[in-house]
C-alpha positions as a LaTeX table, in Angstrom:
\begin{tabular}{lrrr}
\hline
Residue & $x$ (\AA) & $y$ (\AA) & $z$ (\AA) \\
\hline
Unk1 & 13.61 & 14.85 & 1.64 \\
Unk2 & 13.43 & 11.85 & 4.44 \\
Unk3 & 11.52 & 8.86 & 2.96 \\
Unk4 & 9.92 & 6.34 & 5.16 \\
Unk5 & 9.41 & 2.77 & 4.11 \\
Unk6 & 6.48 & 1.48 & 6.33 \\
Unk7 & 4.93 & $-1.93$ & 6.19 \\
Unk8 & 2.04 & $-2.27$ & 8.36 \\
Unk9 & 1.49 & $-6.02$ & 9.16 \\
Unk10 & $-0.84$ & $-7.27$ & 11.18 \\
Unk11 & $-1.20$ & $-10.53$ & 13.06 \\
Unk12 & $-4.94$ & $-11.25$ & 13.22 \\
Unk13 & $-6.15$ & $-11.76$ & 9.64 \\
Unk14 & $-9.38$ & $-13.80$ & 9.49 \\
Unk15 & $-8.34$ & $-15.38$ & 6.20 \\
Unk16 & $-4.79$ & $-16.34$ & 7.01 \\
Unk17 & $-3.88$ & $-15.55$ & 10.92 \\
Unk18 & $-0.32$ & $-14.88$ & 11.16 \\
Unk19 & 0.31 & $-14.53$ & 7.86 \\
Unk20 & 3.21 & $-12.23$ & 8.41 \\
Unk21 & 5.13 & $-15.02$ & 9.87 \\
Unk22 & 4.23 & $-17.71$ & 7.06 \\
Unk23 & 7.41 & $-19.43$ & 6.77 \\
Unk24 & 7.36 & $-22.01$ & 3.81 \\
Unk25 & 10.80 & $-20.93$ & 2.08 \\
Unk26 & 12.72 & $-21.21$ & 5.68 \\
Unk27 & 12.42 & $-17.10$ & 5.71 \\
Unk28 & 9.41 & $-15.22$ & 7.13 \\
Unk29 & 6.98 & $-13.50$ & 4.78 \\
Unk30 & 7.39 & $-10.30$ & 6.40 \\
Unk31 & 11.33 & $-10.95$ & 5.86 \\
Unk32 & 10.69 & $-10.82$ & 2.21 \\
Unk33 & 8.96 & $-8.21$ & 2.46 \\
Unk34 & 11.95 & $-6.24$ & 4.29 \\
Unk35 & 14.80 & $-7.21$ & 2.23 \\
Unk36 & 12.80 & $-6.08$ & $-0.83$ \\
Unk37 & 11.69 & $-2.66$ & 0.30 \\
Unk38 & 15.23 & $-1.85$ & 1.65 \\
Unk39 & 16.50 & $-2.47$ & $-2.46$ \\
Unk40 & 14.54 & 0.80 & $-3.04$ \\
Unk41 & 16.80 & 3.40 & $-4.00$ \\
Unk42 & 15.92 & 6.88 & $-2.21$ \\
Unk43 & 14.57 & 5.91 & 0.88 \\
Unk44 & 16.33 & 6.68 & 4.21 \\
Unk45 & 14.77 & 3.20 & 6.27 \\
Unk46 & 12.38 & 0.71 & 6.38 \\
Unk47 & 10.28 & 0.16 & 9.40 \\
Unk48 & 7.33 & $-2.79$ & 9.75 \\
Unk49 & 4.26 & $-1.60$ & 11.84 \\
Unk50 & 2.82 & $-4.28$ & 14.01 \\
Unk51 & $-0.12$ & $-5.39$ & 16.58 \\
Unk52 & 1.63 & $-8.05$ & 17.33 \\
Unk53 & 5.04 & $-8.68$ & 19.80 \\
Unk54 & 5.55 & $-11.95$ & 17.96 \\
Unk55 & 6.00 & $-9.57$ & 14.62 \\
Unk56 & 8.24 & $-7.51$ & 16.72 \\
Unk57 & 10.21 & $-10.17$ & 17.76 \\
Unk58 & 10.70 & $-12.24$ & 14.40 \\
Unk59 & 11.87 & $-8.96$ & 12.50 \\
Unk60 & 14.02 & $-7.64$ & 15.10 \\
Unk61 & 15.31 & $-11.43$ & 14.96 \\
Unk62 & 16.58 & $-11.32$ & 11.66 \\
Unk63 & 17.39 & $-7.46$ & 11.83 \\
Unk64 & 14.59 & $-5.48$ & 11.00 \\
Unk65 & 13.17 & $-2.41$ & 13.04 \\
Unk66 & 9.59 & $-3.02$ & 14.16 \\
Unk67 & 7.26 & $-0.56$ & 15.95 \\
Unk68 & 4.34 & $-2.06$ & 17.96 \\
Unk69 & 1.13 & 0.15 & 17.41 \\
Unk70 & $-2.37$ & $-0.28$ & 18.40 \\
Unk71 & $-4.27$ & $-3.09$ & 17.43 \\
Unk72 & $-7.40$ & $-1.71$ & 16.91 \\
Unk73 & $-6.86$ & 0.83 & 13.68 \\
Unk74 & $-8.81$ & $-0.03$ & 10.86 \\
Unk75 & $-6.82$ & 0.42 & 8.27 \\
Unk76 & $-2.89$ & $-0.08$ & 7.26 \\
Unk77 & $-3.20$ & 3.59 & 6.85 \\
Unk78 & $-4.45$ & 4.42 & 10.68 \\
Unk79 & $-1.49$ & 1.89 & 11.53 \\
Unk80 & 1.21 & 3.84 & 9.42 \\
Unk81 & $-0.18$ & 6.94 & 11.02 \\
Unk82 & 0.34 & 6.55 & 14.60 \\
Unk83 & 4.14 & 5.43 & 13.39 \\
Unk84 & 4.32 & 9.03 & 12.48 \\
Unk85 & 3.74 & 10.67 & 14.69 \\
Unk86 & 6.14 & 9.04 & 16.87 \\
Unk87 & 9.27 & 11.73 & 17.87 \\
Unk88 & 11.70 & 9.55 & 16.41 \\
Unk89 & 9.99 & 10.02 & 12.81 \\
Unk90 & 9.19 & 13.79 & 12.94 \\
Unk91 & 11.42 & 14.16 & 10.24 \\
Unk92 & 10.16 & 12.22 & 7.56 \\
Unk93 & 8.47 & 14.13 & 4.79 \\
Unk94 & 7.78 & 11.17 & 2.44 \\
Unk95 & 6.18 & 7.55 & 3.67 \\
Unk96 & 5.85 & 4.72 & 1.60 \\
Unk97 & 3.05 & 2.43 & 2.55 \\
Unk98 & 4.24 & $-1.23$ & 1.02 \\
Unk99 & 2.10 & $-4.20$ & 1.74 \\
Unk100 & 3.15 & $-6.78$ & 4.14 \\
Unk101 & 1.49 & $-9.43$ & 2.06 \\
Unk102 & 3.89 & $-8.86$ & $-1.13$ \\
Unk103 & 7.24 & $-10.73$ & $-0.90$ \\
Unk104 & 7.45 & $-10.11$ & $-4.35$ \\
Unk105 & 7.47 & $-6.62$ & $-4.55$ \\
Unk106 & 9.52 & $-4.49$ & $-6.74$ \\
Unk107 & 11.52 & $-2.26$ & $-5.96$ \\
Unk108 & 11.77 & 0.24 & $-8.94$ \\
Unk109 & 7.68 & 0.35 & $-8.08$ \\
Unk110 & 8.95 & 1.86 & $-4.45$ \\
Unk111 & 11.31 & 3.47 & $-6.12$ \\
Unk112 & 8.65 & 5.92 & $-8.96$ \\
Unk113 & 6.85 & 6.54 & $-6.17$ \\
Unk114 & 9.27 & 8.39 & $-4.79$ \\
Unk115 & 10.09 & 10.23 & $-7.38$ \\
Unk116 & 6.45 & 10.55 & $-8.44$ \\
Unk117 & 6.13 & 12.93 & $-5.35$ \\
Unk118 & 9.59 & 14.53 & $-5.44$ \\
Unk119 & 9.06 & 15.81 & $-8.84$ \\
Unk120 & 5.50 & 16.63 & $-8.54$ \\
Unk121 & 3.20 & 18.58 & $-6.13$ \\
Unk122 & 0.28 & 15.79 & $-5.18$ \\
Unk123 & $-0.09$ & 14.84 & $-1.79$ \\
Unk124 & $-0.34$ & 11.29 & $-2.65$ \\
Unk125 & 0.73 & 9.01 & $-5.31$ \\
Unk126 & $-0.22$ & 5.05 & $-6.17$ \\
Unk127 & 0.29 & 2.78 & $-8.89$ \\
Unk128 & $-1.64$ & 0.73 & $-11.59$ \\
Unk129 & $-1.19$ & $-1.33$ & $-14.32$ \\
Unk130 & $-2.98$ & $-3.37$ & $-17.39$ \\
Unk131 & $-4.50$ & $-6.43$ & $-16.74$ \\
Unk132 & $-3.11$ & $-9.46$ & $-17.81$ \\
Unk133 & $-6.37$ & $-11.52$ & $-18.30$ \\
Unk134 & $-9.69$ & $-9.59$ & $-19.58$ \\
Unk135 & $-11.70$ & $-12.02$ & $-17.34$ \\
Unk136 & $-10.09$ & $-10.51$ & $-14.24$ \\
Unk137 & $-11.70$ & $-6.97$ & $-14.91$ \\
Unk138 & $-14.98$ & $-8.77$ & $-13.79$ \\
Unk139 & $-13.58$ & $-9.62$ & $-10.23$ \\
Unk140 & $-14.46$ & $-7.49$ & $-7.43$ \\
Unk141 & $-11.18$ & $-9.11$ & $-5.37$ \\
Unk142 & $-9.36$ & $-6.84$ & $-8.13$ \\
Unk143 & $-9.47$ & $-3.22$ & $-7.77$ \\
Unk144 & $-9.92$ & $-0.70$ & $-11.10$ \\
Unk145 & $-8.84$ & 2.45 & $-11.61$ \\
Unk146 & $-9.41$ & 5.30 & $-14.05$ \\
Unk147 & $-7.41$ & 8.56 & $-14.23$ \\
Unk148 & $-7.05$ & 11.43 & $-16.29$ \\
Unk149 & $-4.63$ & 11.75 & $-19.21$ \\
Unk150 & $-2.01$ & 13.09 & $-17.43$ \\
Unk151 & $-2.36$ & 10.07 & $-14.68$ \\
Unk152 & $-4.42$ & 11.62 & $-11.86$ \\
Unk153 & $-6.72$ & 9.08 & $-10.53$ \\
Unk154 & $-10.45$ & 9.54 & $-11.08$ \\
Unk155 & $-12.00$ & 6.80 & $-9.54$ \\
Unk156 & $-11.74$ & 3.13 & $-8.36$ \\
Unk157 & $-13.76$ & 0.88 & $-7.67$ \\
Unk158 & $-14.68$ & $-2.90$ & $-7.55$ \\
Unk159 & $-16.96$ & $-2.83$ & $-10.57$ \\
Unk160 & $-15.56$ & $-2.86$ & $-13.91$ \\
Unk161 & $-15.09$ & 0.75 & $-14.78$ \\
Unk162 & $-14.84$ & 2.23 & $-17.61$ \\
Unk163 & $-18.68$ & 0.81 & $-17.95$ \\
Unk164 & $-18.00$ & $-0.67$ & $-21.82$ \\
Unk165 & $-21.87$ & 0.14 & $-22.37$ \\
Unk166 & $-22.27$ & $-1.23$ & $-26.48$ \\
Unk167 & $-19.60$ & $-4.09$ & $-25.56$ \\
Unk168 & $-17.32$ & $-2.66$ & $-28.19$ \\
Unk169 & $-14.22$ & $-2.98$ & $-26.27$ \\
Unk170 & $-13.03$ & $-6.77$ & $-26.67$ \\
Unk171 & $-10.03$ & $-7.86$ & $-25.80$ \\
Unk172 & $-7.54$ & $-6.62$ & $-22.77$ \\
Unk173 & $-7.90$ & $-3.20$ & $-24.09$ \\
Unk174 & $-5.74$ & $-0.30$ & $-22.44$ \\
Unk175 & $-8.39$ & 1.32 & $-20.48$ \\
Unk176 & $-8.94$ & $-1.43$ & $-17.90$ \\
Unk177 & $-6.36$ & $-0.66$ & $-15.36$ \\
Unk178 & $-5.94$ & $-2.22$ & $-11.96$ \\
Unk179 & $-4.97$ & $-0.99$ & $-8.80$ \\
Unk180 & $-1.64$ & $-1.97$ & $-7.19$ \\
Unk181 & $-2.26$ & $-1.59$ & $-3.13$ \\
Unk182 & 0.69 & 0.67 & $-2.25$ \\
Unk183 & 0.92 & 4.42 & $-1.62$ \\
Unk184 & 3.01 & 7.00 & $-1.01$ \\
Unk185 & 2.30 & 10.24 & 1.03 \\
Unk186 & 3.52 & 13.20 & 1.68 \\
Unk187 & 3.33 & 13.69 & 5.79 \\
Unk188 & 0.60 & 15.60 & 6.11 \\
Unk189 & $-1.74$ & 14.37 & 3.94 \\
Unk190 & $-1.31$ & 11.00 & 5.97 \\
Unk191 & $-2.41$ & 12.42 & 8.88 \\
Unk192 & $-4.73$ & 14.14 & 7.43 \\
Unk193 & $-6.05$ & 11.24 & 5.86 \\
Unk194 & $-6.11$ & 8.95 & 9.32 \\
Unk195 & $-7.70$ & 11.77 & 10.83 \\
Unk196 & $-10.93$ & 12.29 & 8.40 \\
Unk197 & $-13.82$ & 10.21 & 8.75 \\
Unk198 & $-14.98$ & 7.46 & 6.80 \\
Unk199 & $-17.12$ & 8.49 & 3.59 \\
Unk200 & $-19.85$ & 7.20 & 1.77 \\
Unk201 & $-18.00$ & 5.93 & $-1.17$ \\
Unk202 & $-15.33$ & 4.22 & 1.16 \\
Unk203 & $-17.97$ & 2.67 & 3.27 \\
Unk204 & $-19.83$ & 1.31 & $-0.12$ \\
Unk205 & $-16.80$ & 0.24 & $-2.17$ \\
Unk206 & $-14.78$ & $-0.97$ & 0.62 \\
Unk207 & $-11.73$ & 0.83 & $-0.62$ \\
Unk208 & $-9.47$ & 2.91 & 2.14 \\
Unk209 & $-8.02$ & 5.28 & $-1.30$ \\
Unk210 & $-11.35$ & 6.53 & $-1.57$ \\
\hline
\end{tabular}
């Protein structure tokens, strides 16, 4: 199967604007971003989606291979989409969706994902993990998840789910989970998924993997 690295990164963040091309260690973020994703065993290239020519330009700079895409898709997902569906990607089968925000990313992460869907028939796959620090469960900056026992997602969500209703739990107990913001996809479920309308729970929870 062709696997597709993408990492949509996009210029105009209202927190931090031009984030992608932060460059306190003398390397761009974006940069980091690259070299880490292209450590990931069993994936054929690594392309960063952009909005933004000055993206273009700084990863070409130093190597990369940039697409310029629209710049008004709402989501990372819409962005990674359009990518796609481009003729020079018709073959890809497989698309990673890595955050352009994580310099630290790991690659054997990248790297289960893939296997996650070459071994198994869902259309999508993400990743979570235990929290560190039972006070962090209560943010609503860090996403929950809760799947079934054989590790199909149920639900996430803001709040702190599982609801600990008689306050039994205590502790960083294993049930808490939080979400890790990167995806894979098989090809058509992405553009299935870019093509389906917002829902409800989306819209409420603020949460594109709804």
């Amino acid at each position: 199967m062709k696997v597709l690295i993408v990492i949509p990164a996009r210029y105009g963040s209202t927190r931090f604007p031009g984030k992608p091309l932060a460059r306190q260690t003398g390397k761009y973020l974006i940069e980091h971003v690259v070299d880490q994703a292209r450590k990931a065993r069993g994936a054929d290239d690594v392309v960063v989606a952009t909005d933004d020519p000055r993206i273009v330009a700084a990863v070409t700079g130093f190597g990369g291979r940039a697409v310029l895409t629209s710049d008004g898709h709402p989501s990372g997902t819409d962005r990674i989409a359009e990518v796609i569906r481009k003729p020079e990607f018709a073959g890809v089968e497989i698309v990673v969706n890595v955050q352009g925000d994580e310099p630290e990313i790991d690659p054997a992460i990248i790297e289960g994902l893939i296997e996650a869907l070459a071994t198994h028939e869902a259309a999508m796959a993400t990743v979570s993990a235990p929290f560190e620090h039972f006070a962090d469960v209560a943010s609503a900056n860090m996403v929950k998840v809760v799947t079934d026992r054989s590790g199909m997602a149920l639900y996430f969500s803001r709040a702190a789910i599982p609801f600990d209703r008689d306050g039994r739990a205590g502790g960083a107990t294993p049930h808490y989970r939080k979400h890790l913001g990167i995806y894979a996809y098989r090809r058509e479920a992405l553009l299935e998924l870019a093509e389906s309308p917002v829902c409800d729970i989306e819209r409420a929870e603020k949460l594109e993997q709804l």
